[in-house]
N, C-alpha and C positions, 0 to 999 in steps of 0.2 A: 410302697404302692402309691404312696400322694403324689412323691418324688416323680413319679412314671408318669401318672397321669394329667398333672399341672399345667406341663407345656399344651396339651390337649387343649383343657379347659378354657388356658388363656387363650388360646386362637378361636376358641368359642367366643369367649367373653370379645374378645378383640373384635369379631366376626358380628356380635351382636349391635357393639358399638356403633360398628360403620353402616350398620342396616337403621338403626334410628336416625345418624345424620343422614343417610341417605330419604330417609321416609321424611325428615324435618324439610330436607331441602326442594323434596319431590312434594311437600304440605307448600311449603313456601310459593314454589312456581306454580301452583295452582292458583293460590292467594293472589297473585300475579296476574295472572292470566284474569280471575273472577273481577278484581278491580280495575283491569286496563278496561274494562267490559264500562265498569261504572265510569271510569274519568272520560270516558269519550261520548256520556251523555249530553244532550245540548239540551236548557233549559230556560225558562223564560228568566230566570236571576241570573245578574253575571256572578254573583257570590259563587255557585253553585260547582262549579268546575274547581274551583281551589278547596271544596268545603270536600271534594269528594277526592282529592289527591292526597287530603291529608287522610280522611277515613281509610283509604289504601295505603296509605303511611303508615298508619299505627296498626292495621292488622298486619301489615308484612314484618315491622319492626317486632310484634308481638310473637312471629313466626321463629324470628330469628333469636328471642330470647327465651322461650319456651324450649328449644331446642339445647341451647348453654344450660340452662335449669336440669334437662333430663341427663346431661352429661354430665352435669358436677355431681359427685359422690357423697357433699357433704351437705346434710342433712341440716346442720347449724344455722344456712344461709337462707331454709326453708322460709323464713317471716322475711326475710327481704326480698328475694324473690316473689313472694306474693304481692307483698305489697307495690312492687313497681308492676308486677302486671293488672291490679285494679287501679293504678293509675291511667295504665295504657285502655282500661276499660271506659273508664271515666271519660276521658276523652273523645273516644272512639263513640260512645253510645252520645255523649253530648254534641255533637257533630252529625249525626243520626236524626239526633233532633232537629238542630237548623234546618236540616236538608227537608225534613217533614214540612216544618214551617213556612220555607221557602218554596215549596211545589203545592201551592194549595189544589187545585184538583186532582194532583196525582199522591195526593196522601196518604191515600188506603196502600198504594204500592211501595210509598215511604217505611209508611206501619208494619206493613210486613217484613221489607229488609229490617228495620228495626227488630221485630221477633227473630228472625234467623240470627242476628247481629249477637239479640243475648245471650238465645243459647249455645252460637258458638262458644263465645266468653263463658260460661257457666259451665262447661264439658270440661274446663281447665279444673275446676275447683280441688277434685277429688285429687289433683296430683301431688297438690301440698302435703298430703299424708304418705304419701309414697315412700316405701323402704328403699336404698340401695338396690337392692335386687331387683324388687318392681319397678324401679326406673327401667333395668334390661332387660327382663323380660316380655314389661306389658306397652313398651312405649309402640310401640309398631302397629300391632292391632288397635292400640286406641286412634293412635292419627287416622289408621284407612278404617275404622269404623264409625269413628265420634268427629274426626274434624272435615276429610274433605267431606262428607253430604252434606254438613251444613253449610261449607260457602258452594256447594253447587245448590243448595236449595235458593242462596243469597243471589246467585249468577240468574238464573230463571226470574228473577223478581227482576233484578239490575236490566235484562234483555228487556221486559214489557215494558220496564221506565221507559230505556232507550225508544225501542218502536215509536211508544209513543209521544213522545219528544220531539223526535225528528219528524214525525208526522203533522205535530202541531208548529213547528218550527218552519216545516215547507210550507203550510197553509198559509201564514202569517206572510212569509215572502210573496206567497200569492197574490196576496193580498195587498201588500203594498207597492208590488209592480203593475198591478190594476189601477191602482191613483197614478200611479207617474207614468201610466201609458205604458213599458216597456218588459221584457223578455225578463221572465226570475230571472233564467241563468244567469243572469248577467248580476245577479246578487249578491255576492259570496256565502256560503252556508257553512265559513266557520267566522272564528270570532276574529279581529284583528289581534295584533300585537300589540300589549304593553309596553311601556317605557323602556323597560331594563330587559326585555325580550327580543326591543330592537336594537338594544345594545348588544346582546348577547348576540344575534343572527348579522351583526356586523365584525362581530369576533370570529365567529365561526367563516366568515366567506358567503352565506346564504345572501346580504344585504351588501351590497356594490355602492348604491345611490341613497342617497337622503335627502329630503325635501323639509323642513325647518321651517316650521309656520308660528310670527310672533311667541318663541322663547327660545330662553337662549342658555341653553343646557350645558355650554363651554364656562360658564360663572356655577350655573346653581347645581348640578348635579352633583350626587352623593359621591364621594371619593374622585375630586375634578381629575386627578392628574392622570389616571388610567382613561378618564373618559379622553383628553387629550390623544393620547397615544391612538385610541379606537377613534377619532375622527379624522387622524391621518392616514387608515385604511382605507376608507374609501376611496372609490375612482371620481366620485362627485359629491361635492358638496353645496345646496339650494339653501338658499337662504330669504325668506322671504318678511320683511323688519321694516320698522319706520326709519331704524337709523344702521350706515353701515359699519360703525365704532362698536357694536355689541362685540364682545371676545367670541363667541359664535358665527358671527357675522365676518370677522378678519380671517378666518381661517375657511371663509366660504369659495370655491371656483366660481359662482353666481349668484349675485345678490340680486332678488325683485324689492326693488325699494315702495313702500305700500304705505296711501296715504291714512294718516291715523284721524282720528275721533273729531268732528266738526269738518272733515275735508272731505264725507261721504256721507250718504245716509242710508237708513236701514232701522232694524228692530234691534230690542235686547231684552231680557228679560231678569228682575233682579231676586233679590235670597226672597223676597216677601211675595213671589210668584205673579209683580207687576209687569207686564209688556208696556214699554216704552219706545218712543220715536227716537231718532237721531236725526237729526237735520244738518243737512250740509250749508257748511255757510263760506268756506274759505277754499280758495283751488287748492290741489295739492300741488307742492312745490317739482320741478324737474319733470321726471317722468315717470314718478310716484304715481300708483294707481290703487284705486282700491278693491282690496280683496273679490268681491265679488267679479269685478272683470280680468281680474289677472286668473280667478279659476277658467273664467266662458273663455277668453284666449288660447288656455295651452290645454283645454278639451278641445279645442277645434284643430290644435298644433298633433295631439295624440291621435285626432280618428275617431273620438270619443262625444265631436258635438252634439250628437243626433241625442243627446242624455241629457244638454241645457238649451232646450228647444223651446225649451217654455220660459227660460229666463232672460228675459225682456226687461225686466226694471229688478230693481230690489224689493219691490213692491209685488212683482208677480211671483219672485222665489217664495213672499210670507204668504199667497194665498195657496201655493203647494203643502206649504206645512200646516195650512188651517186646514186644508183635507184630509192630509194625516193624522192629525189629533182627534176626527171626528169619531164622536162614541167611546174616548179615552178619558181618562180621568183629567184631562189636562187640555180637554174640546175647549178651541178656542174661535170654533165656526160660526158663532154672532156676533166675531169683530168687523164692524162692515167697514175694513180695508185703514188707511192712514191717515185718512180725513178723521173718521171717528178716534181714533187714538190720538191724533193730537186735538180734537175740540175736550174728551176727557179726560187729558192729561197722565192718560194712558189708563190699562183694566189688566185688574187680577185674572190667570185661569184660575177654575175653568169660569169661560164663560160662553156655553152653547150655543145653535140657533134657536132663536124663541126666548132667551133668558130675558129679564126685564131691563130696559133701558130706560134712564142710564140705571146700572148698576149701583149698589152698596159700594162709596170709597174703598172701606174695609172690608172681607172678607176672608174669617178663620177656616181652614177646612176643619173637617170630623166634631163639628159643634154638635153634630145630633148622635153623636157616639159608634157612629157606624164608619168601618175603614173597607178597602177597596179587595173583599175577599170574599167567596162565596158566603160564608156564614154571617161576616158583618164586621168580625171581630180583629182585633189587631193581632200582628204578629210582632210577638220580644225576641227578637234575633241576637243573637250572642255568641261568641266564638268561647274555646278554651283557654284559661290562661297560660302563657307558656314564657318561660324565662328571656331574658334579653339575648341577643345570638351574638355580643362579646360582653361577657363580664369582665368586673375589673377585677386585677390582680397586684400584687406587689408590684411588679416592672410599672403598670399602669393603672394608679388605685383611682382614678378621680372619674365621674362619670358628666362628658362632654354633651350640656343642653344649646340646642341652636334658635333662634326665631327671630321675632322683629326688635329693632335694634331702639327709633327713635319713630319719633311723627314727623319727622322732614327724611326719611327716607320710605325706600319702596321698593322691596324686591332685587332686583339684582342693579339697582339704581341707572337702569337706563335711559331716564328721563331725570328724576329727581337731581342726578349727580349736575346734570347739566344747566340748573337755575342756583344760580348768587345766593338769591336768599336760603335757600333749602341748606344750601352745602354750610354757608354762616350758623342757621338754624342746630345741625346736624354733628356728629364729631367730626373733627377732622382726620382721626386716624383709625385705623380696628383697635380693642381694648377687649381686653376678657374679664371677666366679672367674678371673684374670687371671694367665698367667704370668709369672714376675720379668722377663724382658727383653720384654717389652710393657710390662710396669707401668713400668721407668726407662723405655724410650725416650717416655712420653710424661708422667711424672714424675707417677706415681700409686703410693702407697703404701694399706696394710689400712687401711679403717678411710675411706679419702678418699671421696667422691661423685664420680661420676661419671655421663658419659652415653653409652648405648648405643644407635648408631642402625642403622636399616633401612631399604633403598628402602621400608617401608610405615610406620616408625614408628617412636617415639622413646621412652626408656624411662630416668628417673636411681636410681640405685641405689647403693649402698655398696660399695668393692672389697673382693677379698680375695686379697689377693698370696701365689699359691700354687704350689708346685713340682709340683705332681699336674697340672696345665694343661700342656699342650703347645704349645713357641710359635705363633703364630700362629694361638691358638685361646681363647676364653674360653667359660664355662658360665653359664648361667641356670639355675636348678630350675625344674620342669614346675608347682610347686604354686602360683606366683603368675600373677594374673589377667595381669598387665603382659607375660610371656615373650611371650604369642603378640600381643601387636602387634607380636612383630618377625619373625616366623616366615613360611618362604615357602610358598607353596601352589600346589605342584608333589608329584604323585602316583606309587606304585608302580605299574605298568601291571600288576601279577597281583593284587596283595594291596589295592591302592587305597589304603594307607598311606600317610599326609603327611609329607611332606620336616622332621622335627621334628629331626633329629638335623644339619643342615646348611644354612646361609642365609650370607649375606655381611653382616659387620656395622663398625660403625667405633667405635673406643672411646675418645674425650677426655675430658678434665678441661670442667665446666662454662664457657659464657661468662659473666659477671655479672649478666648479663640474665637467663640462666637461673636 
C-alpha cells in the first residue's frame, strides 16, 4: 500500500515545495517593490539614498535566504542559519537607525519603519524550531500571513516619508530660485552623479561628452587602465587645467587652458571654516582664462546666459552666495563684501548680519553644547561594519595600502613634478614599502626590484625594507601613475569613495623574462 501511494505523496511533497519558493519569491518581489518605494526617497542628507539601498539590500538578501533555510531539510544547520540572519538583522535595524538620525524632523516616520522593521525580523524567530515537516506545511501561510503585512505596513510609512520629502525638497528649490531670480524648473530635482556613476553612464552609452574640471582622473583613478579604455569612448573629450601635459589632458579633443592661483581673484574657504581673498597679481599666460569667465562664456555659447546675469565680478558671484547662506548655519551675510575681508584677513562662518565687528579671530562652533537639530543635540552617525570587497587569498596574500608618498610631492604631481627642487627633494622613482618579514620570506632586500601584482595589473618597482609596514601589508605612494593599475574598484555606499586604501596584491622578486 506505501509502495502505491508514495509516488502520490512525493508529487504532493514536490507540489508543496514549489509553492514555498513560489510564496519566497512572490515575499521577495514584494520586498522589492516596498523598498524601490524607499530608495527613491529624496532627503535633506545625501547619506540617505545609499543608507536606504542597503536597508533594501539586506531585507531582499534576507528574503532570499530565508527561503534556502525553509528548503533545506537539515535541521543540524538550524544555529547557522540563525545566526547569519541576526546578522542580516543587525545590520538592517542599525541602518534604521542612521536613517532616524539623519531625518531629524521626520523621525517619528523613521521610528515607526523602525517598529514594522523589528517585527518583521522577529516573525522569523519561531522558524529555528521548525521540524522538516513544518518547514512544508506551514511555510506558505506564514509568509501571506506574518511577512507581506508587515513590509506593507513598512511601504505606508516609506509613502508618508517620500510625500513628505519631496514636498520639502520642492519648497527648498523654491526657495532658492527666489534668491537667484529664476524658474525652479529649471533646477533639477534629482541628485547629480557621482564619480564612478559617471563612469559607469560612460560604459553604458548614456554619457557621449565629458567636461573635466581641474583633476585629472587619467593618473588618479582607481583601477587607471579600464578607466583609459572608458575615456576613449567617448565622442568628446573637455578638458579644463592649468597645464596641457596632465595624462587627462593628452587624451583631451579640447583643452580650456585656465589661469591658476595669483592670476585671478576670488574667495575660498579653508578646513578651519575661514573665508579668504585671493588677489590677482600676475596675467595669466596665453589664453588662459579664469575659471569664472570661461563658465560666463560657454553659458552664453549654450543659450543658458540669462542664469549669469548677475555675474559681473567675482565679487558679485560671492554676494549671491551670501544670500544663500542667509538663516543657515554657515550665514555669512555680515561680510560687508572684499574690502572687509581683506582689511581682516579674512572671517570664520557663520558670521550674520548684525554679528559684532570685528569679529573673535577664533571661533569654535557647538562651544555652548547645542548642534544644528531641533532638539539641540548631536547626532553619532555610524554605518555597519562590513568586510573588505577583495580579500586576500593564497594567489594574493598581501593587503595593498596607498596615500602620500613624501613632502615634496602632491597628488598626481602636476605641479610639484615640474620644480628642480621638489623632484631633488622627492624620490626619484616609485618604491613599494615592504615589511622585514615579507622582504626575507620571499628574499627581497632595499634597494631590490621587484613585482607587484593585482587581479587587474602588474607594476615593477624598487623595494624598501621598512619597519613602519605592517606585516602582511606593503604601500605604494598615490603620486605615481603605475599605483592605480593595481587598485580595486569597489565603492563607499554614502561617500562613493574608491577602495584606495585596501586591494589584495602579491609581491616577488622578478622572473628573468621579466
Amino acid at each position: 500500500m506505501r509502495l502505491k501511494t508514495w509516488p502520490v505523496a512525493a508529487l504532493g511533497l514536490c507540489g508543496l515545495l514549489v509553492l514555498i519558493v513560489v510564496s519566497m519569491l512572490a515575499a521577495s518581489r514584494r520586498a522589492q517593490e516596498i523598498y524601490a518605494q524607499l530608495d527613491q526617497l529624496n532627503t535633506y542628507h545625501q547619506n540617505v539614498d545609499a543608507k536606504l539601498r542597503r536597508l533594501r539590500s539586506d531585507v531582499n538578501l534576507s528574503g532570499i535566504f530565508v527561503r534556502d533555510y525553509l528548503l533545506d531539510v537539515e535541521r543540524e544547520r538550524s544555529a547557522e542559519y540563525r545566526e547569519q540572519l541576526a546578522e542580516f538583522r543587525k545590520n538592517n535595524m542599525a541602518t534604521a537607525f542612521e536613517l532616524r538620525e539623519l531625518i531629524g524632523q521626520d523621525g517619528d516616520r523613521i521610528a515607526g519603519l523602525q517598529t514594522q522593521l523589528d517585527e518583521y525580523w522577529a516573525a522569523f524567530d519561531p522558524l529555528f524550531d521548525w521540524t522538516p515537516s513544518e518547514k512544508v506545511f506551514r511555510s506558505a501561510g506564514f509568509l501571506r500571513t506574518e511577512v507581506v503585512p508587515r513590509r506593507d505596513a513598512a511601504l505606508t510609512i516609506a509613502l508618508e516619508i517620500e510625500e513628505l520629502n519631496n514636498a520639502n525638497l520642492a519648497a527648498q528649490r523654491e526657495e532658492v530660485a527666489g534668491i537667484l531670480g529664476m524658474d525652479a524648473g529649471r533646477i533639477p530635482a534629482e541628485r547629480s552623479l557621482a564619480y564612478d556613476q559617471i563612469i559607469e553612464g560612460i560604459v553604458s552609452g548614456r554619457i557621449r561628452g565629458l567636461w573635466v574640471v581641474g583633476t585629472n582622473p587619467a593618473h588618479s583613478w582607481i583601477n587607471r587602465s579600464h578607466l583609459d579604455d572608458v575615456l576613449d569612448r567617448l565622442d568628446f573629450l573637455v578638458v579644463q587645467d592649468m597645464y596641457a601635459s596632465t595624462e587627462t589632458a593628452r587624451k583631451a579633443d579640447l583643452v580650456l587652458p585656465a589661469a591658476g592661483w595669483g592670476e585671478k581673484e576670488g574667495t575660498f574657504i579653508n578646513s578651519e571654516r575661514r573665508v579668504g581673498l585671493v588677489k590677482r597679481v600676475a596675467a595669466a599666460p596665453g589664453q588662459a582664462l579664469a575659471d569664472f569667465h570661461i563658465f560666463r562664456l560657454l553659458a552664453g555659447a549654450w543659450g543658458c546666459g540669462d542664469l549669469f546675469r548677475e555675474w559681473d565680478t567675482p565679487e558679485a558671484v560671492f554676494r549671491i552666495l551670501q544670500r544663500l547662506s542667509a538663516g543657515r548655519p554657515c550665514d555669512i551675510t555680515g561680510i560687508d563684501g572684499y574690502g572687509m575681508l581683506d582689511d581682516l584677513g579674512g572671517i570664520q562662518w557663520p558670521f550674520p548680519g548684525g554679528a559684532e565687528v570685528p569679529p573673535e579671530p577664533e571661533r569654535r562652533l557647538f562651544e555652548d553644547g547645542r548642534f544644528h537639530h531641533p532638539d539641540g543635540r548631536a547626532r553619532f552617525v555610524f554605518g555597519a561594519s562590513r568586510p573588505p570587497a577583495e580579500a586576500t587569498s593564497r594567489r594574493y596574500p598581501l593587503v595593498l595600502l596607498t596615500g602620500r608618498g613624501s613632502a615634496a610631492q602632491w597628488h598626481t604631481q602636476t605641479r610639484t613634478a615640474k620644480s628642480p627642487l621638489l623632484r631633488a627633494l622627492g624620490p626619484g622613482e616609485p618604491y613599494v614599502e615592504v615589511a622585514p618579514a615579507d622582504g626575507a620570506r620571499i628574499g627581497v632586500a632595499s634597494g631590490d626590484r621587484v613585482v607587484v601584482r593585482s587581479a587587474r595589473g602588474t607594476v615593477k618597482v624598487r623595494a624598501l625594507v621598512t619597519p613602519t609596514i605592517a606585516e602582511g601589508q606593503v604601500f605604494l605612494s598615490m603620486h605615481w601613475p603605475e599605483t592605480n593599475l593595481l587598485t580595486q574598484p569597489s565603492f563607499d555606499p554614502s561617500s562613493r569613495q574608491p577602495s584606495y586604501k585596501h586591494c589584495a596584491v602579491e609581491l616577488s622578486r622578478p622572473e628573468s623574462w621579466e
